[in-house]
C-alpha positions as CSV (number, residue, x, y, z in Angstrom):
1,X,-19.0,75.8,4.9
2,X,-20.0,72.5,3.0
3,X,-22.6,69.9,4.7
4,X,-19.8,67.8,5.5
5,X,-17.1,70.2,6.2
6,X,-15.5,69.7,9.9
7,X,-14.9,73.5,11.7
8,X,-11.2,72.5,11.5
9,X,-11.6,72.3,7.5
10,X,-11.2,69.2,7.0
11,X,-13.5,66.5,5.8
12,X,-14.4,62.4,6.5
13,X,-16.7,60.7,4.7
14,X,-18.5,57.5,6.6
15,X,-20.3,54.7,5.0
16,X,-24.0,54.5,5.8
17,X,-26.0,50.5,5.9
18,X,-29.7,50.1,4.9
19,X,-31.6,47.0,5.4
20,X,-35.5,46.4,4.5
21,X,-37.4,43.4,4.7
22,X,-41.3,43.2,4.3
23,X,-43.4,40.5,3.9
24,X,-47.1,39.8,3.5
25,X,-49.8,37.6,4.4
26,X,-52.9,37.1,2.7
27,X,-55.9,36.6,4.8
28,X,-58.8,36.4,2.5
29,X,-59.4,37.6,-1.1
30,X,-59.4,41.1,-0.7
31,X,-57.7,41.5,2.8
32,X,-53.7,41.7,2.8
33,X,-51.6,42.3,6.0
34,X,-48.1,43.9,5.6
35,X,-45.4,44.0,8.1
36,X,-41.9,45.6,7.4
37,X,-38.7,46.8,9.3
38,X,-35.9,49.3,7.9
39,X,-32.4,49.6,9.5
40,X,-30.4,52.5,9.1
41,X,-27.1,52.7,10.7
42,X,-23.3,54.4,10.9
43,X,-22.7,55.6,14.6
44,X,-26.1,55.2,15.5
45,X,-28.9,52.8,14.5
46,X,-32.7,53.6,13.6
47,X,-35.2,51.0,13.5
48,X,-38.4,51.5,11.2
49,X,-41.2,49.1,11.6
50,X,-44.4,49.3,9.5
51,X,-47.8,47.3,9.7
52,X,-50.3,47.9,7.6
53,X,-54.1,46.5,6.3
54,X,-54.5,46.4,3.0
55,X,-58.4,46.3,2.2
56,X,-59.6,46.5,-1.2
57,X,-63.4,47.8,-1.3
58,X,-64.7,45.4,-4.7
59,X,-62.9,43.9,-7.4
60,X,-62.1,47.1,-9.3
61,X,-60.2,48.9,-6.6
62,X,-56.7,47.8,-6.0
């Protein structure tokens, strides 16, 4: 039986949505804050959201 292969042999395809967004702030020279959300949805809908701090040590580690 294929992935996508119904018990009754047949097969339906459905259309899957994706949405990111992410933007950034910077709060001083070497500091950066991140936020982000991903949707992923067909019958049901998963929400992703991400924060992270960015901190580079010295000028010659990015």
């Amino acid at each position: 039986m294929y992935p996508d292969e119904y018990q009754g042999g047949s097969n339906f395809t459905k259309a899957l949505s994706y949405a990111p967004v992410s933007c950034s702030y910077q709060l001083t020279d070497n500091t950066k804050f991140v936020q982000g959300l991903s949707l992923l949805s067909n019958d049901d809908t998963t929400v992703s959201p991400k924060t992270e701090l960015n901190i580079d040590i010295n000028d010659h580690f990015y």
